[in-house]
VOPAGU-2260 file (C-alpha; in pm, 1 decimal, decimal comma):
REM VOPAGU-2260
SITE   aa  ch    i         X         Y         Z
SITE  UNK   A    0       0,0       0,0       0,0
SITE  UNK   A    1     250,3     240,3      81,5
SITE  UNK   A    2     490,8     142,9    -230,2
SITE  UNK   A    3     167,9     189,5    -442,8
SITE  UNK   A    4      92,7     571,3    -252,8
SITE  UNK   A    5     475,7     650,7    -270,9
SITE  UNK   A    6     436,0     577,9    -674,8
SITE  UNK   A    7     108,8     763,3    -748,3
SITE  UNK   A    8     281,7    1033,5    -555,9
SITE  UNK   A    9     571,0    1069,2    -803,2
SITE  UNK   A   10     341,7    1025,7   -1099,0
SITE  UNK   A   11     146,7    1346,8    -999,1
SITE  UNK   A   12     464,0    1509,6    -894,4
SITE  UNK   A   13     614,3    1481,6   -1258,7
SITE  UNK   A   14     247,8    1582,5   -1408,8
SITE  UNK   A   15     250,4    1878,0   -1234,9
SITE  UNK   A   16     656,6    1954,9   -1313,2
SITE  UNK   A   17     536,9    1917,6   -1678,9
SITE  UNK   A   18     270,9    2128,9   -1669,1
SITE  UNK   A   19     503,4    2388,7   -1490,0
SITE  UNK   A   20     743,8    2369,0   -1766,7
SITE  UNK   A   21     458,8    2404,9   -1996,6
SITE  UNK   A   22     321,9    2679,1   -1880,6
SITE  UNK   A   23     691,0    2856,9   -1840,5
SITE  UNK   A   24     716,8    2830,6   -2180,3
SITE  UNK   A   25     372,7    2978,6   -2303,5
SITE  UNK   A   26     472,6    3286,6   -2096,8
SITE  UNK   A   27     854,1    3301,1   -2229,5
SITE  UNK   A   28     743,6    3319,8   -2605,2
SITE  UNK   A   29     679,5    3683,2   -2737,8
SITE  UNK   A   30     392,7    3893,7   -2963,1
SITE  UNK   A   31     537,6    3995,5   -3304,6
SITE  UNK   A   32     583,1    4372,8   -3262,1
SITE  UNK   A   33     336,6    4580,3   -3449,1
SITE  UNK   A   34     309,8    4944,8   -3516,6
SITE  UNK   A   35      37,2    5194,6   -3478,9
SITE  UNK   A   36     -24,2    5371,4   -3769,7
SITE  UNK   A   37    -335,8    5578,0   -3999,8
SITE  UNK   A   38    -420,0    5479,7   -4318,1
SITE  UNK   A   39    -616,8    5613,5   -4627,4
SITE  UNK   A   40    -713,0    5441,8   -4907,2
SITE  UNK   A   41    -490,5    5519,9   -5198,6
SITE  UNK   A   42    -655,3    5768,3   -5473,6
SITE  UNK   A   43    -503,7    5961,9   -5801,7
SITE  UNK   A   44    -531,5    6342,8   -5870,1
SITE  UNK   A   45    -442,4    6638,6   -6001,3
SITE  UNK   A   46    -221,9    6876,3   -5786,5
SITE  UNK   A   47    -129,7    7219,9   -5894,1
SITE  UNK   A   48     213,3    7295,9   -5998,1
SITE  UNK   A   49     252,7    7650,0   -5846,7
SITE  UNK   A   50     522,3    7928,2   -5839,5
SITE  UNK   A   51     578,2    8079,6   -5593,7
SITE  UNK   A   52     642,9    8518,6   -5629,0
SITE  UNK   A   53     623,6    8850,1   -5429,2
SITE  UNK   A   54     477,1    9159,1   -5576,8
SITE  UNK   A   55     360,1    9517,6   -5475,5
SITE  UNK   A   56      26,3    9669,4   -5625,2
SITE  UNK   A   57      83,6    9941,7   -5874,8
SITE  UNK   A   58     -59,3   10090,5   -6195,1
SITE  UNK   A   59     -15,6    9940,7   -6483,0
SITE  UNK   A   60     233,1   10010,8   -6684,4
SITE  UNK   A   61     -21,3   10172,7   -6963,4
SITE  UNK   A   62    -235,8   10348,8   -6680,2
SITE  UNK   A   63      55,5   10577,1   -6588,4
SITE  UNK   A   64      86,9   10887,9   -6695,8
SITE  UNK   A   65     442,7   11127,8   -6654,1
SITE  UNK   A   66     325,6   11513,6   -6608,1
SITE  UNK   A   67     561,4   11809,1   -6749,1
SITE  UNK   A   68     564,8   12163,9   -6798,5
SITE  UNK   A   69     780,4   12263,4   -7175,5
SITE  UNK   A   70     915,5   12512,2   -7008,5
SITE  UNK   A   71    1229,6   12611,4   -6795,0
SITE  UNK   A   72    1143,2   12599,4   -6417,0
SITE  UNK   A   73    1167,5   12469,3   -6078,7
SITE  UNK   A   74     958,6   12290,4   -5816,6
SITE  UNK   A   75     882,2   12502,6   -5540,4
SITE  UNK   A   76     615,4   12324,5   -5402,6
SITE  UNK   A   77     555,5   11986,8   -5329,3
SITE  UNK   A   78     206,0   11842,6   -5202,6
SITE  UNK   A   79     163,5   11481,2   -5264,1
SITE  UNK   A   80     448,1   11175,5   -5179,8
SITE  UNK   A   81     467,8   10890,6   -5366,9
SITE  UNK   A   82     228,6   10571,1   -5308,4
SITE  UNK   A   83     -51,2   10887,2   -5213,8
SITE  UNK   A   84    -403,7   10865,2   -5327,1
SITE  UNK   A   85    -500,2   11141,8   -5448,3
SITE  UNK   A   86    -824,9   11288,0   -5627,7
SITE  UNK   A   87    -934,0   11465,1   -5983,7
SITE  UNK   A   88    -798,1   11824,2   -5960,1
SITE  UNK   A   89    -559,8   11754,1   -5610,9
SITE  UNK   A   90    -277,3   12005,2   -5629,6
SITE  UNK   A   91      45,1   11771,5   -5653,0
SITE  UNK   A   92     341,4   12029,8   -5709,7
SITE  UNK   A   93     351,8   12367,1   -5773,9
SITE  UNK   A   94     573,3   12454,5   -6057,8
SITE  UNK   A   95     782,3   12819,6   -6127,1
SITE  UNK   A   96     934,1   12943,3   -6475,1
SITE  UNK   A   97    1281,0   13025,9   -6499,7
SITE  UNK   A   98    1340,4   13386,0   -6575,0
SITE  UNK   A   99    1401,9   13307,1   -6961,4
SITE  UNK   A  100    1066,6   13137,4   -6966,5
SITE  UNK   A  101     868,0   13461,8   -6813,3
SITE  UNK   A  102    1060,7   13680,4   -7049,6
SITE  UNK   A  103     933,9   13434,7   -7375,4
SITE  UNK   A  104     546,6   13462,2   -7182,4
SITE  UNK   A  105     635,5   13820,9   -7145,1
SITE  UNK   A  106     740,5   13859,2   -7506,2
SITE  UNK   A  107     413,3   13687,5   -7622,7
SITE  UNK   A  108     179,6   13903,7   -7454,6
SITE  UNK   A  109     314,3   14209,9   -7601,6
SITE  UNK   A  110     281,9   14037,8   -7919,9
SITE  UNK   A  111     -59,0   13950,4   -7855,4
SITE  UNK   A  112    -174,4   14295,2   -7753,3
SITE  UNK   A  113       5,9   14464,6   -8028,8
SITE  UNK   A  114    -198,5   14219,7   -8271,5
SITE  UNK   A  115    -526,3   14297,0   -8124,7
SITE  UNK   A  116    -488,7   14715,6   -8130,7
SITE  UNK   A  117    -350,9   14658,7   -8466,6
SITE  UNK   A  118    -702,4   14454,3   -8574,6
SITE  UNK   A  119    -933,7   14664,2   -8419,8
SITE  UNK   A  120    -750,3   14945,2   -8552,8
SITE  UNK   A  121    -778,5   14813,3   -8913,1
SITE  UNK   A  122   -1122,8   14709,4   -8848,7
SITE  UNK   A  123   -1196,0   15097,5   -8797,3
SITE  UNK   A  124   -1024,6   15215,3   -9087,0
SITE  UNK   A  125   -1195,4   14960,5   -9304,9
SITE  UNK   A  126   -1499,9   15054,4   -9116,0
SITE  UNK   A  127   -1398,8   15438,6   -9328,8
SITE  UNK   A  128   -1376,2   15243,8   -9619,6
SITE  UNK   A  129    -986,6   15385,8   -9599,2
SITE  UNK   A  130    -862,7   14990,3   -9570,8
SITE  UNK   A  131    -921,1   14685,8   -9807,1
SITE  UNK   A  132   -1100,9   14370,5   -9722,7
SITE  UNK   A  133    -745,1   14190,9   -9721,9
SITE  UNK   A  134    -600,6   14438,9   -9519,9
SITE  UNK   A  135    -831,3   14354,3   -9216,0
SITE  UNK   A  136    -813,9   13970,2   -9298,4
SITE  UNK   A  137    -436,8   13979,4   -9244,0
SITE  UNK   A  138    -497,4   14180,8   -8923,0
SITE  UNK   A  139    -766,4   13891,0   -8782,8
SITE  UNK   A  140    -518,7   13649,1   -8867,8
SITE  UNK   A  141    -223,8   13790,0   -8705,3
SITE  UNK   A  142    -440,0   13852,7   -8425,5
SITE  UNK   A  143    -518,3   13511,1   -8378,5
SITE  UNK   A  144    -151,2   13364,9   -8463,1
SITE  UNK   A  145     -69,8   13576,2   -8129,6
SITE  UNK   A  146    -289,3   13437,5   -7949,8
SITE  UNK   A  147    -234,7   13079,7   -8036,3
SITE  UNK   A  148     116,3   13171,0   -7964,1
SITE  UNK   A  149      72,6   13301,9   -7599,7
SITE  UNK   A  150    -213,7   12960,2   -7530,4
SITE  UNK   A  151      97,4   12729,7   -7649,4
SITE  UNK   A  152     317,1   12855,9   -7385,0
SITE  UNK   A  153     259,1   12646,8   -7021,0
SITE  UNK   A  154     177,5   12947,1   -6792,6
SITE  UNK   A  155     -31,6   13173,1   -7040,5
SITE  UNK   A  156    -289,4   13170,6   -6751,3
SITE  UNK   A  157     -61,3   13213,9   -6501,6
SITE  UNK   A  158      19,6   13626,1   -6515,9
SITE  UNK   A  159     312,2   13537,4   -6195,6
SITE  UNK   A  160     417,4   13238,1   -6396,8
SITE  UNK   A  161     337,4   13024,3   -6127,0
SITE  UNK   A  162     164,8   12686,5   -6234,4
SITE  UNK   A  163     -55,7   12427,5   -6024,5
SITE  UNK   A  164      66,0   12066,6   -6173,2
SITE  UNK   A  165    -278,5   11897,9   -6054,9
SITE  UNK   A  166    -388,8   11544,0   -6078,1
SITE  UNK   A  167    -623,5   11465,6   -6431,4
SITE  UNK   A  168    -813,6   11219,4   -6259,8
SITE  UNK   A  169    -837,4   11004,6   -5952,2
SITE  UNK   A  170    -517,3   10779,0   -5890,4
SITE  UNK   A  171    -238,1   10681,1   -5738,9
SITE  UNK   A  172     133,1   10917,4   -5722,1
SITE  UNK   A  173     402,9   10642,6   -5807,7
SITE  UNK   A  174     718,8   10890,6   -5824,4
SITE  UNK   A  175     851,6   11208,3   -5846,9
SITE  UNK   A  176    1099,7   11336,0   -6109,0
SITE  UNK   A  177    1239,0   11589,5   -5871,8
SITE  UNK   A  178    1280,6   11722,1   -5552,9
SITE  UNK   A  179    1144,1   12102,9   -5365,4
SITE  UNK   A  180    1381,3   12369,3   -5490,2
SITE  UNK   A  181    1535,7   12184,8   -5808,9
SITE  UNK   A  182    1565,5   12336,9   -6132,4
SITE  UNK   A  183    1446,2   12115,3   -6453,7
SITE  UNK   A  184    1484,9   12140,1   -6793,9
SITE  UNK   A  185    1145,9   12175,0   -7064,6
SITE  UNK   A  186     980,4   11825,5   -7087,8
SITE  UNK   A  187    1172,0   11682,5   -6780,7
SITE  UNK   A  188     927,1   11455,0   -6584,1
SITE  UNK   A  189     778,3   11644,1   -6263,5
SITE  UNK   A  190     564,4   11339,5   -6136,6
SITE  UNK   A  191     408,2   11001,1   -6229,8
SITE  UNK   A  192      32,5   10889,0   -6177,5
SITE  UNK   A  193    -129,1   10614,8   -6217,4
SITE  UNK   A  194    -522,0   10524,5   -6252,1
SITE  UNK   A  195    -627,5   10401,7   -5898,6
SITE  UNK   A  196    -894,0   10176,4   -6106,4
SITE  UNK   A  197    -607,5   10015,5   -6327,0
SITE  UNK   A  198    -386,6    9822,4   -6022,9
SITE  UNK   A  199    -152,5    9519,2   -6111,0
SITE  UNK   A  200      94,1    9378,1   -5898,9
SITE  UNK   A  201     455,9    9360,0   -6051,7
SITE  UNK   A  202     612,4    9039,8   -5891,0
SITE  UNK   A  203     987,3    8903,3   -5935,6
SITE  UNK   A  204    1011,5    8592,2   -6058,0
SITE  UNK   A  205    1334,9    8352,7   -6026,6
SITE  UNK   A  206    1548,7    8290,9   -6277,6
SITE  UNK   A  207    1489,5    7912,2   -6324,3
SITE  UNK   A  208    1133,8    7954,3   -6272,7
SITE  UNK   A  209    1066,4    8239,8   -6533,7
SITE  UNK   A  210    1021,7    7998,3   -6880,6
SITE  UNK   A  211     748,5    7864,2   -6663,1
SITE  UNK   A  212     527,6    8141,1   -6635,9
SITE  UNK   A  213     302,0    8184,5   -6910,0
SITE  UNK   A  214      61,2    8497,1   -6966,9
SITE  UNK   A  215    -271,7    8373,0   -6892,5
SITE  UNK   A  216    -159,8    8163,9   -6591,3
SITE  UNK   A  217    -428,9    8165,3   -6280,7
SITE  UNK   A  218    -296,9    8330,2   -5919,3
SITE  UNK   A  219    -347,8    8362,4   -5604,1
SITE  UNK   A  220    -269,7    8671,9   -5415,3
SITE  UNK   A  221    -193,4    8692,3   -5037,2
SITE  UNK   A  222    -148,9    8995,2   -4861,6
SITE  UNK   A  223     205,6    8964,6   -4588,0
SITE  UNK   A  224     -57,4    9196,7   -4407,0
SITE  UNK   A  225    -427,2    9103,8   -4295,3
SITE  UNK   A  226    -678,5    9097,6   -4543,7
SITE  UNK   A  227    -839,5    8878,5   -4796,8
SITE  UNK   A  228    -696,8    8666,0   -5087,3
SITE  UNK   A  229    -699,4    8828,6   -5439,3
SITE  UNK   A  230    -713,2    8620,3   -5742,5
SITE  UNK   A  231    -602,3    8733,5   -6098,3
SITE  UNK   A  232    -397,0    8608,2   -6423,0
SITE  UNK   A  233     -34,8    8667,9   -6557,6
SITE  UNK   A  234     -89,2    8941,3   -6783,6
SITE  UNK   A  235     251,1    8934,5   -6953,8
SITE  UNK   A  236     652,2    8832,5   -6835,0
SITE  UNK   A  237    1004,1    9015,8   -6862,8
SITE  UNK   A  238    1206,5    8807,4   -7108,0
SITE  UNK   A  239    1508,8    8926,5   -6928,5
SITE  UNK   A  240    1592,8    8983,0   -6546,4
SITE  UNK   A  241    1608,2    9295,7   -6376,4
SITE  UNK   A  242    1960,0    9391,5   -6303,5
SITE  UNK   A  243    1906,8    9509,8   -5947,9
SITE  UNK   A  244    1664,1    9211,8   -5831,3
SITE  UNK   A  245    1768,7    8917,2   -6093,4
SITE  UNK   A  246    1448,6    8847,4   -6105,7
SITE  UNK   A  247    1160,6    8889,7   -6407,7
SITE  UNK   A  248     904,5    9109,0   -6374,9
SITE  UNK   A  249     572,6    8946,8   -6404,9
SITE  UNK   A  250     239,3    9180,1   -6443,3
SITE  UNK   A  251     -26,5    9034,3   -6248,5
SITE  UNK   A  252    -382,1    9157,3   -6345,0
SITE  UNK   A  253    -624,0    9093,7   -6011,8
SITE  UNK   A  254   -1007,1    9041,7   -6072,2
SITE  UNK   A  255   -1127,3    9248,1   -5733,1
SITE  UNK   A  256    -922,1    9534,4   -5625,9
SITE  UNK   A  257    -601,4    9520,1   -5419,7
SITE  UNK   A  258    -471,0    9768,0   -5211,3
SITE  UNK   A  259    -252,3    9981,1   -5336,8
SITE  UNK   A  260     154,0    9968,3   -5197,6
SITE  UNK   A  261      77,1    9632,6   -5048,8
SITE  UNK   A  262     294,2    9343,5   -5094,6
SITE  UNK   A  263     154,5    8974,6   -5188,6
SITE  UNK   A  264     243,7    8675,7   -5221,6
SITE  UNK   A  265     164,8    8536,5   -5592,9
SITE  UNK   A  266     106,3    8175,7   -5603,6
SITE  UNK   A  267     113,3    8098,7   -5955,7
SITE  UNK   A  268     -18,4    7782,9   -6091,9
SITE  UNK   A  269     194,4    7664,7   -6406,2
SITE  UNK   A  270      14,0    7334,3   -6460,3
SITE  UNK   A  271     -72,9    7038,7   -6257,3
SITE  UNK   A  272      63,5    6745,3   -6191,2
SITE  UNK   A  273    -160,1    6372,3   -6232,6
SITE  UNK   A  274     -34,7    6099,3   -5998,8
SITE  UNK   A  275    -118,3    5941,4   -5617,6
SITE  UNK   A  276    -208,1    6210,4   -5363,4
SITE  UNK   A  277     -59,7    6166,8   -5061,3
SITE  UNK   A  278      72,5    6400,7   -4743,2
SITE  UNK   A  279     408,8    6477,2   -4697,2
SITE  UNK   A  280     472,3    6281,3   -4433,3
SITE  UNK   A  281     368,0    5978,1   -4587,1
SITE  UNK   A  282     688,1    5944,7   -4838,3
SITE  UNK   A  283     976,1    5869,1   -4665,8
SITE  UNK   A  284    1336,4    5893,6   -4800,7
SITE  UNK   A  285    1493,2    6091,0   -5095,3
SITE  UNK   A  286    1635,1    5983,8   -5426,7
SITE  UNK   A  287    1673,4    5609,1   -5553,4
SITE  UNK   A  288    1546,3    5532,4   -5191,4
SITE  UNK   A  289    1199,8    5713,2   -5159,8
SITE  UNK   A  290     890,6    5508,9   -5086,9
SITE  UNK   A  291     547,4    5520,5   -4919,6
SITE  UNK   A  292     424,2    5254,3   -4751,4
SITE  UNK   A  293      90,4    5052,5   -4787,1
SITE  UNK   A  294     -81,8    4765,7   -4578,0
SITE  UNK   A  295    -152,0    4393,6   -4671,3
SITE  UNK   A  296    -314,8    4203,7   -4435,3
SITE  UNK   A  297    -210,5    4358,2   -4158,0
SITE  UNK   A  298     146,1    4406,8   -4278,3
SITE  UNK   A  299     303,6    4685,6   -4388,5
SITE  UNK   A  300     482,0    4714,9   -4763,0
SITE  UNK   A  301     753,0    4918,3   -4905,9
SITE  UNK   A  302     677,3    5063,6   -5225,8
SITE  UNK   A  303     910,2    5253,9   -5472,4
SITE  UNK   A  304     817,2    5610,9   -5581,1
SITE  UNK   A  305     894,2    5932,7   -5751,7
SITE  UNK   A  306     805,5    6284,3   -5636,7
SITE  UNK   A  307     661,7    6495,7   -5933,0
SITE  UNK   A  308     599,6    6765,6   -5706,7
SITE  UNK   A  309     464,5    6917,7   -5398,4
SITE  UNK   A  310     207,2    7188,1   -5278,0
SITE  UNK   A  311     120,2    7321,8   -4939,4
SITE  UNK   A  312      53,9    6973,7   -4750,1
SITE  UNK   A  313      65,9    6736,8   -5034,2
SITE  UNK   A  314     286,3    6556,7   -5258,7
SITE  UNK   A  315     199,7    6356,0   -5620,2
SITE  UNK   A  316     413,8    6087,4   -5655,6
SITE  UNK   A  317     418,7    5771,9   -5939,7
SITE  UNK   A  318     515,0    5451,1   -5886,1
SITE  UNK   A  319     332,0    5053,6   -5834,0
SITE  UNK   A  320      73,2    5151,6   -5570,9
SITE  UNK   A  321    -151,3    4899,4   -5517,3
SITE  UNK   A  322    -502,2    5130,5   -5515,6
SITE  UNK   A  323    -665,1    4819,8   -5334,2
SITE  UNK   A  324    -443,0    4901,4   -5092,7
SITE  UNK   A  325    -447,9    5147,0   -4821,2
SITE  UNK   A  326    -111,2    5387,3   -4754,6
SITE  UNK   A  327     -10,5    5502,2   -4433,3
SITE  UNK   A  328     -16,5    5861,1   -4379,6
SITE  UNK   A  329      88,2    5870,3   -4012,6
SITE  UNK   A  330     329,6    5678,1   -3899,6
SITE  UNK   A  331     586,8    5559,3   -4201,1
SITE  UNK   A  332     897,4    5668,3   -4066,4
SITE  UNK   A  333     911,4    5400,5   -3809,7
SITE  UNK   A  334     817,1    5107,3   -4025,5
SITE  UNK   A  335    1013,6    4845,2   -4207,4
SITE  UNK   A  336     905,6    4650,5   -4479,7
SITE  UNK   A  337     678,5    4314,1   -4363,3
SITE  UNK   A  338     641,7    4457,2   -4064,5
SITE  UNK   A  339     321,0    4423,3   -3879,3
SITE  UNK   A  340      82,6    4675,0   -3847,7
SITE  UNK   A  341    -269,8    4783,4   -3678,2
SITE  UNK   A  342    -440,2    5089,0   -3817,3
SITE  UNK   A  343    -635,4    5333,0   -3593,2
SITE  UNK   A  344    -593,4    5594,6   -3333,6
SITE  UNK   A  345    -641,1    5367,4   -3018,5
SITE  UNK   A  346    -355,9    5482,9   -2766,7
SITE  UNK   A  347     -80,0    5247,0   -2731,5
SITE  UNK   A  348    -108,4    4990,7   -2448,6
SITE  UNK   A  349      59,0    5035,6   -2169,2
């Protein structure tokens, strides 16, 4: 009896070590490591291929006009500075003829008041009958000859030869040709206005990116400052680059009505480019080695795939992508290819 207790007794004993050792070994083995990551499913698109620029509103180059007196003079007076709004008939610089200048009004007055006693005094005499027809033609004429003379001169309403230099019609001042007290030769440029209703912005445009801007290309205008977004069109582009800047000038034509002096930022669009939509942070690597990744039954895959370009948040890339296939957009970096993978936002487990 006790032989047969004594051997039951070791048969349960070495049950139970097995089971021990069983058990130790279901605990000892370890998960496959997965990653948490956020899919989307893969899709195809267009995304804009866009320049990118920096511009000030102006006038447009054909809604400026240059003001000048043909006459000798000087600027004593200036009322407006440049970038200045300014209305229809708004004094802008007051403008004084040189001493030769008074003496040629001077000189034409005479002239002119000579003619006119000389016509009246023929029209009296032919009035006697003691002049001819011809005689008091010739005297009209003359008469009027003067006074066409004296209107062509710039300050023939101006007895002190003093003249107001005032704005034609409502626009913007975008320079001066000279400064209070200087001295300027007839025809030199006094000051430059443009129509406020006829605003562009003139942006520079990098050297390797101006043979892709095209007149007639959409934009999108920023202001640095608050406000709303403008949008316009590439009216036409510099063939050559501006020697101070080295960059083109492009004309940008807006379709509401920017603020004049502001700066913006031009995004051009140039074309677009067709291929898989994905963010940024979904393409890892650069050259030979770039690739997304996308999920297979709960594992992830490395695929091969070229940038064609990037905008704001989002890259188009070509390549095999599986479109069956979802692509992780959070979460690449830290994968490797085959790896496993769950998909979701659940927080990791602690």
């Amino acid at each position: 009896m006790n032989a047969f207790l004594k051997s039951a007794a070791c048969c349960v004993a070495v049950g139970a070590l097995g089971a021990c050792s069983a058990g130790n070994a279901d605990s000892g083995a370890t998960a496959e490591p997965s990653a948490l990551v956020q899919v989307k499913p893969a899709v195809q698109g267009d995304l804009p291929d866009v320049v990118t620029a920096y511009g000030v509103a102006t006038a447009a180059a054909d809604a400026v006009i240059t003001l000048n007196v043909q006459a000798q003079g000087s600027l004593t007076r200036i009322d407006a500075i440049p970038g200045q709004a300014v209305k229809r008939g708004q004094r802008l610089l007051v403008f004084t003829l040189a001493a030769p200048s008074m003496a040629t009004l001077r000189q034409a007055r005479t002239a002119l008041d000579v003619a006119n006693a000389q016509r009246q005094h023929t029209a009296q005499l032919f009035a006697q009958q003691l002049a001819t027809k011809d005689q008091l033609a010739q005297a009209v004429k003359a008469a009027d000859d003067a006074r066409s003379a004296l209107d062509a001169l710039p300050a023939a309403s101006a007895p002190d030869g003093t003249i107001n230099i005032v704005a034609p019609f409502d626009g913007v001042v975008t320079a001066f040709g000279a400064t209070a007290g200087d001295t300027v030769q007839p025809g030199a440029a006094l000051v430059s206005l443009g129509r406020s209703d006829r605003l562009s912005v003139i942006a520079g445009i990098e050297a390797n990116a101006m043979n892709r801007v095209k007149a007639g290309n959409t934009v999108t205008m920023s202001p640095l400052d608050d406000g709303k977004d403008v949008s316009g069109a590439v009216r036409r582009v510099a063939s050559s680059l501006d020697p101070k800047t080295h960059q083109a000038a492009a004309e940008i034509v807006p379709e509401g009505q920017p603020v004049a002096g502001m700066t913006y930022r031009a995004a051009i669009t140039v074309g677009l480019w067709h291929g898989w939509l994905l963010p940024r942070e979904a393409v890892i690597g650069e050259g030979a080695d770039t690739h997304i990744f996308q999920t297979d039954k709960g594992k992830a895959v490395s695929v091969p795939v070229t940038v064609l370009g990037e905008h704001d948040d989002m890259t188009a890339v070509s390549g095999p992508v599986q479109p069956d296939r979802p692509v992780v957009t959070v979460g690449a970096a830290q994968l490797e290819n085959d790896m496993q993978v769950r998909s979701g936002n659940a927080p990791a487990a602690r």
